[in-house]
C-alpha positions as CSV (number, residue, x, y, z in Angstrom):
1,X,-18.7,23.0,-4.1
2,X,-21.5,20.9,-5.9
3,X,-24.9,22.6,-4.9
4,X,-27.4,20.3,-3.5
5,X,-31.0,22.0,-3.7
6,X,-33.9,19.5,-3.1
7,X,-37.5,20.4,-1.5
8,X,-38.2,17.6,1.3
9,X,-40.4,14.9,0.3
10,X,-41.0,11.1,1.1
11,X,-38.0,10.4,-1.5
12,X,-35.4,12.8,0.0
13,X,-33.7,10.2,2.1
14,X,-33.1,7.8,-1.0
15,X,-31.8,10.5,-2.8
16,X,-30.0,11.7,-0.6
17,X,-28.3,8.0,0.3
18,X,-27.6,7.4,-3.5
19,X,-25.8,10.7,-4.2
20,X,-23.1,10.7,-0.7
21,X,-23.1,6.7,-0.7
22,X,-23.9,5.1,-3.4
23,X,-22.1,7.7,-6.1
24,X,-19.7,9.0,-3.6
25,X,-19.0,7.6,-0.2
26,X,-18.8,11.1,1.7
27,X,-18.1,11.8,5.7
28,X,-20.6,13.5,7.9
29,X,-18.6,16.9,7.3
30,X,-18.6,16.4,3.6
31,X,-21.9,16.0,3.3
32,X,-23.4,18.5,5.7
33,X,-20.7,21.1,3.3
34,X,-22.7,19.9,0.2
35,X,-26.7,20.5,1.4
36,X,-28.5,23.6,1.1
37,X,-29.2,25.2,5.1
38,X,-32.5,25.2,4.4
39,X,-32.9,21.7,3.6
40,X,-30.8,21.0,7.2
41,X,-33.7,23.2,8.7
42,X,-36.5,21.3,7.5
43,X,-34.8,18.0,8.5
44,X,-32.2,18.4,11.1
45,X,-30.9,14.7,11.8
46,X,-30.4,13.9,8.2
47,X,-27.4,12.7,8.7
48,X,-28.4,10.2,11.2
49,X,-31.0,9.1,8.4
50,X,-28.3,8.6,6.1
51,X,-26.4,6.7,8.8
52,X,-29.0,4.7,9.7
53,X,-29.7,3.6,6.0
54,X,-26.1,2.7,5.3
55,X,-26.0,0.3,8.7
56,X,-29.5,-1.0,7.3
57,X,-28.0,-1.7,4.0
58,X,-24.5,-2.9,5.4
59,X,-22.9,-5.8,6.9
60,X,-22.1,-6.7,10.1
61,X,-18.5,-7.4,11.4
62,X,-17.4,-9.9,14.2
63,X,-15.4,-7.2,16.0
64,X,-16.6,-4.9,18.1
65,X,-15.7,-0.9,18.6
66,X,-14.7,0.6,22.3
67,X,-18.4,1.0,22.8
68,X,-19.6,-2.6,22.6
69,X,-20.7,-1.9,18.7
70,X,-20.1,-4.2,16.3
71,X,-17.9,-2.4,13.0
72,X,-19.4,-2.7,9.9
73,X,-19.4,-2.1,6.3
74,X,-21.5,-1.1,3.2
75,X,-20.5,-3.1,-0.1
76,X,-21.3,-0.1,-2.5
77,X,-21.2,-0.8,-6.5
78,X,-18.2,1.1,-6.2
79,X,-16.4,-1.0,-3.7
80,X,-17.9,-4.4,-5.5
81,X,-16.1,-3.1,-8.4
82,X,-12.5,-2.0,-6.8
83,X,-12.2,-5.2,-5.2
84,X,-13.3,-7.6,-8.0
85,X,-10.2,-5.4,-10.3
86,X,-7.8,-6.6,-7.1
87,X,-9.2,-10.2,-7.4
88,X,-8.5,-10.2,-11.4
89,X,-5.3,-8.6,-11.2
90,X,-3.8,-10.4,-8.6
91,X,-4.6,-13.6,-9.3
92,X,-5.6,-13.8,-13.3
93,X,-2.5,-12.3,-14.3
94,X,0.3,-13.8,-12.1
95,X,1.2,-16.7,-14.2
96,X,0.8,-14.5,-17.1
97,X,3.2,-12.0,-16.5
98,X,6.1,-13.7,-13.7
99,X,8.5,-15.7,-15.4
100,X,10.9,-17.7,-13.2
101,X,13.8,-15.4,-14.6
102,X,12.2,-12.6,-13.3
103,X,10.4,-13.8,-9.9
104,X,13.5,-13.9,-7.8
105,X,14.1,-10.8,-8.8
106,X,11.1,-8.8,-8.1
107,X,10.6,-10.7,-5.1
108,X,13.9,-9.3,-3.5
109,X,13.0,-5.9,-4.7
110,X,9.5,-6.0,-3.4
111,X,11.1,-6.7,-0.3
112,X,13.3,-4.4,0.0
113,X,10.6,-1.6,-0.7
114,X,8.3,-2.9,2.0
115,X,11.6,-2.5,4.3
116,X,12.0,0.5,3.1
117,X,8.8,2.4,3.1
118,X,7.2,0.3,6.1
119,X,10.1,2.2,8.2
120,X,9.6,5.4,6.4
121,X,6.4,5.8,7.2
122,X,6.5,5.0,11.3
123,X,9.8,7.9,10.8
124,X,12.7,6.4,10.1
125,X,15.4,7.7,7.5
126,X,17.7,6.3,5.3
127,X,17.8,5.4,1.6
128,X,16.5,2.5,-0.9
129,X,20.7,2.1,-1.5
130,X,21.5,1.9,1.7
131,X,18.2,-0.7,2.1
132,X,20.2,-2.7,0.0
133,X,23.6,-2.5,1.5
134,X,22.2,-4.0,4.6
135,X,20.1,-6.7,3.2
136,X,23.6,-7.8,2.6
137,X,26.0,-6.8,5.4
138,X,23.3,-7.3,8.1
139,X,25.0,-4.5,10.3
140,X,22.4,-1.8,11.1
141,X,24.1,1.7,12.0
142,X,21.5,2.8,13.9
143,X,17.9,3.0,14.9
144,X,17.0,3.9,11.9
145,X,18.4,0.7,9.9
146,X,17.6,-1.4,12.3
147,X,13.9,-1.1,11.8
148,X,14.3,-1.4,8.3
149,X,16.2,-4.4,8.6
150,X,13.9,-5.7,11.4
151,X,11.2,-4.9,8.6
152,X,13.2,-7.3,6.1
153,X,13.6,-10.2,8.4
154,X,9.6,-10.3,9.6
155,X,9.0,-10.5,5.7
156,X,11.1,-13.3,5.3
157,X,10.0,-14.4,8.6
158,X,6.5,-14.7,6.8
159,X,7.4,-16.4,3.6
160,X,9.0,-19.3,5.6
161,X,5.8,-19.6,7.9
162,X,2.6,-19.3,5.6
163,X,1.9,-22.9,6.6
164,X,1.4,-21.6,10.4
165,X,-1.9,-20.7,11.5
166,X,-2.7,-17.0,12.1
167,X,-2.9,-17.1,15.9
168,X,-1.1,-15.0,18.7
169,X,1.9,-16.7,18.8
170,X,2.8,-16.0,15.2
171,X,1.4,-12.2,15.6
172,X,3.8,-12.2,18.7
173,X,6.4,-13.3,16.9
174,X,6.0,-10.7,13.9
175,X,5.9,-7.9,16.8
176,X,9.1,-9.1,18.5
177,X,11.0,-8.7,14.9
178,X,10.0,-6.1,13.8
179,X,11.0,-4.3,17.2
180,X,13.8,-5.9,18.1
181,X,16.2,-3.4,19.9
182,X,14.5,-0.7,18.7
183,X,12.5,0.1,21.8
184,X,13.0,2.6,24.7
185,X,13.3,0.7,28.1
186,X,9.7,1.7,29.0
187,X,8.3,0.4,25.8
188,X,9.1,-3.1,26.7
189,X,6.7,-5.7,27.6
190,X,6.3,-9.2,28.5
191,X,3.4,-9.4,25.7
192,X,0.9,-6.7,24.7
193,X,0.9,-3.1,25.9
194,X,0.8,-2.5,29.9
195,X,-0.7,1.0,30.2
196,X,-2.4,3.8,27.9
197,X,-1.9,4.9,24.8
198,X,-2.7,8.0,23.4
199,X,-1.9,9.1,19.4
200,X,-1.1,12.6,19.6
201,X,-1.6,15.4,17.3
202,X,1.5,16.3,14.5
203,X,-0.1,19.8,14.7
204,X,2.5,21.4,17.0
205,X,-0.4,23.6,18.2
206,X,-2.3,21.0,19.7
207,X,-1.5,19.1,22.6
208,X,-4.7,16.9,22.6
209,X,-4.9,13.3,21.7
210,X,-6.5,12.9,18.3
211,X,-7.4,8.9,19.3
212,X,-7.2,7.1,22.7
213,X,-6.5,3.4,22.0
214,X,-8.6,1.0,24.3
215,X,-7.8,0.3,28.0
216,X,-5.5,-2.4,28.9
217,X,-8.0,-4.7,30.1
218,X,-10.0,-4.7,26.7
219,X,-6.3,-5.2,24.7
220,X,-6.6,-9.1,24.9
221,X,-10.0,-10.0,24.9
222,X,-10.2,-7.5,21.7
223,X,-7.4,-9.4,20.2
224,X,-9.1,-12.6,21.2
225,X,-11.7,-11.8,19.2
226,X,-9.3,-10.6,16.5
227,X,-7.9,-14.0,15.8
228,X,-11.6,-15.7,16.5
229,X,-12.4,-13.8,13.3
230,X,-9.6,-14.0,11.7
231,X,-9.7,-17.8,11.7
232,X,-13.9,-18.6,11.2
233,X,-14.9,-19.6,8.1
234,X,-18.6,-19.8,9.0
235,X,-19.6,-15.9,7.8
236,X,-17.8,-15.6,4.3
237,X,-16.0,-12.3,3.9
238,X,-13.9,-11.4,0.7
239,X,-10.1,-12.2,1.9
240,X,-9.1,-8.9,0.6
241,X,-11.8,-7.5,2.3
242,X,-11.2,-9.2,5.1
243,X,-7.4,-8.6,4.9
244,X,-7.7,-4.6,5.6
245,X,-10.2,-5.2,8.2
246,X,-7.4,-7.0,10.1
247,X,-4.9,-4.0,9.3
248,X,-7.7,-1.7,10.5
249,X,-8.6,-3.2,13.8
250,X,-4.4,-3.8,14.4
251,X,-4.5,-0.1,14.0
252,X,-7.5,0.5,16.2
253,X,-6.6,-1.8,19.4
254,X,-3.0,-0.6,19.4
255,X,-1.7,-3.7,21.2
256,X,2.0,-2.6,21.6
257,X,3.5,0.6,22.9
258,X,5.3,0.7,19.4
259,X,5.3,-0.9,15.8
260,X,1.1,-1.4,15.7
261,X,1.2,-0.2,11.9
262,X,4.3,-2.5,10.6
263,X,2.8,-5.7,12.5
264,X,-0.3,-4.8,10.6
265,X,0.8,-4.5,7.4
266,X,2.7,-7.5,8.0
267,X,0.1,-9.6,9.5
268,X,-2.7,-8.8,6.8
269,X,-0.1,-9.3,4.2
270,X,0.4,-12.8,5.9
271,X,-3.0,-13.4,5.5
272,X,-3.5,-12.6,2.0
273,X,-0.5,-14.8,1.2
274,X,-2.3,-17.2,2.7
275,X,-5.4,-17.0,1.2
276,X,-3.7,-17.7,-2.3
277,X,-3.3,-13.8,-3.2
278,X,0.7,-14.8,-4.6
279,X,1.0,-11.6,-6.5
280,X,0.8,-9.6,-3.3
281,X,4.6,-10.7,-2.7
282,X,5.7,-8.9,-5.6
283,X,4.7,-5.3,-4.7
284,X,4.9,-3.5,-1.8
285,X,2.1,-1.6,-0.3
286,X,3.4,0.7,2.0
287,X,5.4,2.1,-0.9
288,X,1.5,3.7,-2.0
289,X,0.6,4.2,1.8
290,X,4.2,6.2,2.6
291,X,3.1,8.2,-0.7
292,X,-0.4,8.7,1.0
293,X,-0.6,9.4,4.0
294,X,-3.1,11.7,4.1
295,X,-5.5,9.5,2.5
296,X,-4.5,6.3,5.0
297,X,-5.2,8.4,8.5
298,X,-7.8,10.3,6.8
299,X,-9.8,6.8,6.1
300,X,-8.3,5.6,9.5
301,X,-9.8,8.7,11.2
302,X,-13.1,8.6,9.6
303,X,-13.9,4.8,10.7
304,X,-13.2,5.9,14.0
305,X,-15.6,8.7,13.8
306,X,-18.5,8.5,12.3
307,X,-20.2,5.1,13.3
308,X,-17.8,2.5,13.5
309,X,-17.9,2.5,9.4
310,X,-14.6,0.0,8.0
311,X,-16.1,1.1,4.3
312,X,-13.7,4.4,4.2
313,X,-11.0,2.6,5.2
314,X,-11.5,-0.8,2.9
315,X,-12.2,2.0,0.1
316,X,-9.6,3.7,0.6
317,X,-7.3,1.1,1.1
318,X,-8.3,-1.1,-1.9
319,X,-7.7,2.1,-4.0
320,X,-4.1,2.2,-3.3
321,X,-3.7,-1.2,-3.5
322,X,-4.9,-0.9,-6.6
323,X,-2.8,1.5,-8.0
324,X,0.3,-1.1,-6.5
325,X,-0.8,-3.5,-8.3
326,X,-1.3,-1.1,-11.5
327,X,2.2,0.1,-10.9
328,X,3.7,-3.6,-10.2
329,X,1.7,-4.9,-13.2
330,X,3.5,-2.0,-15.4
331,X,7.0,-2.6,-13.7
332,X,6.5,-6.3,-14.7
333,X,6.0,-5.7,-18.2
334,X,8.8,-3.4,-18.3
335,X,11.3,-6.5,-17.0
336,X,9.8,-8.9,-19.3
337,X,10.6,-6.7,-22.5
338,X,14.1,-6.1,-20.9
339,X,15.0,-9.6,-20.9
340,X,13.4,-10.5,-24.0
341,X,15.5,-7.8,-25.7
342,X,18.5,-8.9,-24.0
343,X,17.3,-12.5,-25.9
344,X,16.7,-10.8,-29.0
345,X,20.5,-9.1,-29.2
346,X,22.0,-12.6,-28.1
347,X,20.6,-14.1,-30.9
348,X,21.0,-11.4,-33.2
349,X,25.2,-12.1,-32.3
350,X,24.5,-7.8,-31.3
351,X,27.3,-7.2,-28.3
352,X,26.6,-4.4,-26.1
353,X,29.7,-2.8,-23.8
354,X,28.8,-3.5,-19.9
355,X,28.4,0.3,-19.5
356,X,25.5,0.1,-22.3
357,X,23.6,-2.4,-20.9
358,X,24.1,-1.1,-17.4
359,X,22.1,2.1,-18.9
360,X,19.3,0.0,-20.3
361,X,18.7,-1.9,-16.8
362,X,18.9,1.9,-15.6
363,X,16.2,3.5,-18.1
364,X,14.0,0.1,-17.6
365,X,13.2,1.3,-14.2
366,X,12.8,4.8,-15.1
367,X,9.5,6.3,-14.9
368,X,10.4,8.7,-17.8
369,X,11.8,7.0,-21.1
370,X,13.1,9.9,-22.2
371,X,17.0,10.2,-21.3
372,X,19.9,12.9,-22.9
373,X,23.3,12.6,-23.5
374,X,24.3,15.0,-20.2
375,X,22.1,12.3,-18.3
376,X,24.1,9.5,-19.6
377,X,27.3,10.8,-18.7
378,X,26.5,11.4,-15.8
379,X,25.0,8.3,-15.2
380,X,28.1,6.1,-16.2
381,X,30.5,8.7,-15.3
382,X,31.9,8.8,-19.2
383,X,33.3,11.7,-21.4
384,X,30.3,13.4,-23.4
385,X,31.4,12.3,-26.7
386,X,31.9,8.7,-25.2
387,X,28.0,9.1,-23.8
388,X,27.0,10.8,-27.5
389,X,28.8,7.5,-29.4
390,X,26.9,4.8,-26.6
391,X,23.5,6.4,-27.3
392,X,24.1,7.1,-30.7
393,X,24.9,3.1,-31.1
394,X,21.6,2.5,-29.2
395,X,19.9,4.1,-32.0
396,X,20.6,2.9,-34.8
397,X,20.0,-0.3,-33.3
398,X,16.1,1.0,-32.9
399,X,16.7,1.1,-29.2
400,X,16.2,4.7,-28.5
401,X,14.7,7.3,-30.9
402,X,16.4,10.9,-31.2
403,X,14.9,13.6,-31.5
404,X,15.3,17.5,-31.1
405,X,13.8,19.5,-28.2
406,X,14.7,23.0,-28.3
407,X,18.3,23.1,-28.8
408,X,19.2,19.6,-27.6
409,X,18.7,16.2,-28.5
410,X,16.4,13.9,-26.4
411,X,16.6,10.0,-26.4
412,X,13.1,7.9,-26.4
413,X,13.7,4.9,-25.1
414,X,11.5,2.2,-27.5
415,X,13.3,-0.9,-26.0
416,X,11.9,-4.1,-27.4
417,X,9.6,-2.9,-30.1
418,X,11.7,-0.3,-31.4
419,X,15.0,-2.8,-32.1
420,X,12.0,-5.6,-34.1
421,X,11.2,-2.5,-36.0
422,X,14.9,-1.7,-36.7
C-alpha cells in the first residue's frame, strides 16, 4: 500500500484529483484503501469531491445510464496518450508492414482467432485446430462449434457489408448469426429481449445478481438512442473512443437473452472498420479480452458503479487493444522476414526438404525461438538423428545458432538476419 498522509487545506482536493486521476485512474475502493483515516475524518465525502471534479473536468456522452444520467468520460493525459499509440499504429503502419502476400493470410487467421476466442470467452470449448477444420467443412458437431462457426460467418458477414449503415437492421442481423441454433427455446425472440435479465454471480456462494440489465420497456428506446449516437456527427468523439463506448453500452442494455458480448465486439469492430481503422481486421481482440477477463468485467463493473464513468472501461479497453496491436505488429514482422528468407534461399538456388521448411513456418509462429532436437522430432515425427541432421543443416546455413545449455544443445532461431550474416 502507498501511504497517503496530507493535512487538509484549500489544495487538498487538487492533490488529491491529480494523484487517483490524473497519475492513476483509481475506483472509489482503491482510493479510500490509499488515504490516511484521519484525513477521511476531517473530510468525509472526499470521494464525492473527487467525483465531482472528474464529471467537472469530463465529457458528456449522448447515452444515458438506468437512472436518466448521461455516461461520461474524463480524457486524462494518460488516456490522450494510449489512444493517440492506437491511432499511429493502426493506421501509420498498415501499408508499411501488410504486403499483399501476406494479407490474405493474416486476414484468415485473424479470423479464425476472433471465432475462436469470441466463443471461448461466452464458454464454449474446442480448439484453434479444430477452428480451422470447420472454417472448411462447415459441419459444427455441436453447440459448442456452432458458435464458433456462427462467430466466423458474422465476421465475414461484416467485411461484405461495411458499405451498410450502422442501424438496427444490420445489428439485428449480426445477433441472428451469431446465434443461430444455438439458443434454448425460451431464449428466442421476435427482436430484442422479452423479459429480465439478471447476470449472476460465478461465485458459487452467491446467489445474488451482480448487474440487473434495464427493463424491457427501456431496451429499445435505449438502443434508439444507441444508433442516434452512433450515427451523429455533430459532437466529435475519437472513433476508437467512440468504438468501445458502443461495446460498453451493448454490454450495459443487454438487448438479447444471449450473445450481448459477441454482437458487441462485432458491432464496434464494424464500426471501426468503417471508420478507416483497416489494421483492426488483422488482429483479433478478444484473443487479449479471453486472456483478461478479470481486467474486462473489472472495468465493466466499475462503469457501472461508481458514477456512470466509461473512462475505466475505454482505459482499460484501449490497453488491451493495444497490446493486440503490439502483438499483431510483432507477428507481422515475423511473416515478413519468413517470406523474405524463403526469397533469399530461392535465389541463393538453397533447397530445403518440405519437412524443413514446414519447421520454419512452425518456429515463425513460436513465441520462443529457441527450439531442440527432441522438439523437432517430435514435431515432424522423424528419427533423432534425422531431426539432429535437419537442424544441423539449418545451421550452417546461419538459420539457427547452437548452443549448449547444461548438457544439451539448444537451437536459436536467427531466421533472416542470421542466413545474410552466414
Amino acid at each position: 500500500m502507498d501511504d497517503f498522509h496530507i493535512k487538509y487545506d484549500s489544495n487538498l482536493l487538487q492533490e488529491l484529483y491529480e494523484k487517483f486521476t490524473i497519475e492513476r485512474y483509481l475506483n472509489k475502493p482503491e482510493i479510500m484503501y490509499r488515504l490516511d483515516s484521519n484525513l477521511l475524518q476531517i473530510r468525509a465525502n472526499l470521494w464525492g469531491d473527487i467525483l465531482e471534479k472528474r464529471k467537472m473536468n469530463g465529457r458528456l456522452v449522448a447515452l444515458k445510464d438506468q437512472d436518466g444520467n448521461k455516461f461520461w468520460y474524463s480524457m486524462t493525459q494518460g488516456l490522450e496518450k494510449l489512444i493517440h499509440d492506437i491511432d499511429v499504429r493502426a493506421k501509420e503502419r498498415l501499408d508499411e508492414l501488410v504486403v499483399s502476400e501476406i494479407q490474405q493470410r493474416l486476414l484468415i487467421e485473424s479470423l479464425i482467432d476472433e471465432a475462436f476466442f469470441s466463443s471461448v470467452i461466452e464458454g464454449a470449448f474446442s480448439t484453434k485446430k479444430r477452428t480451422r477444420e470447420l472454417v472448411k467443412s462447415k459441419d459444427p458437431k455441436n453447440k459448442s462449434e456452432k458458435m464458433i462457426l456462427n462467430n466466423y460467418h458474422a465476421l465475414e458477414f461484416i467485411l461484405e457489408n461495411l458499405h451498410s449503415e450502422l442501424n438496427e437492421e444490420i445489428f439485428l442481423s449480426l445477433h441472428k448469426i451469431i446465434t443461430e441454433n444455438t439458443l434454448e427455446e425460451d431464449e428466442i425472440t421476435e427482436k430484442y429481449r422479452d423479459g429480465p435479465v439478471y447476470v449472476m454471480s460465478e461465485n458459487q456462494t452467491k446467489t445474488e445478481p451482480i448487474y440487473v440489465a434495464p427493463p424491457l420497456e427501456d431496451v429499445q428506446p435505449m438502443m434508439d438512442e444507441l444508433f442516434s449516437f452512433i450515427n451523429n456527427e455533430k459532437q466529435f468523439i475519437n472513433p476508437i473512443i467512440k468504438a468501445f463506448i458502443i461495446h460498453f453500452y451493448i454490454v450495459y442494455v443487454h438487448p438479447f437473452y444471449d450473445g450481448n458480448g459477441r454482437v458487441a465486439r462485432a458491432f464496434s469492430y464494424m464500426y471501426l472498420l468503417k471508420k478507416g481503422y483497416n489494421f483492426f481486421r488483422f488482429f483479433s481482440i478478444s484473443t487479449v479480452v479471453n486472456q483478461k477477463k478479470g481486467k474486462y468485467y473489472k472495468a465493466i463493473k466499475d462503469t457501472e458503479d461508481y458514477g456512470s464513468d466509461l473512462t475505466y472501461f475505454i482505459k482499460a479497453y484501449s490497453e488491451m487493444t493495444l497490446e493486440s496491436i503490439e502483438d499483431m505488429i510483432t507477428k507481422l514482422n515475423k511473416e515478413l522476414e519468413h517470406d523474405l528468407l524463403s526469397l533469399e534461399l530461392e535465389k541463393d538456388d538453397i533447397i530445403l526438404s518440405k519437412r524443413q521448411k514446414k519447421f520454419l513456418t512452425f518456429i515463425k509462429g513460436k513465441e520462443s525461438n529457441i527450439t531442440t532436437i527432441q522438439e523437432y522430432l517430435k514435431k515432424m515425427k522423424v528419427s533423432y538423428e534425422t531431426a539432429r541432421t535437419d537442424l544441423s543443416e539449418l545451421t550452417e546455413l546461419g538459420i539457427f545458432k547452437r548452443d549448449k545449455k547444461g548438457k544439451k544443445y539448444i537451437y536459436k532461431y536467427l531466421g533472416l538476419k542470421g542466413y545474410k550474416e552466414y
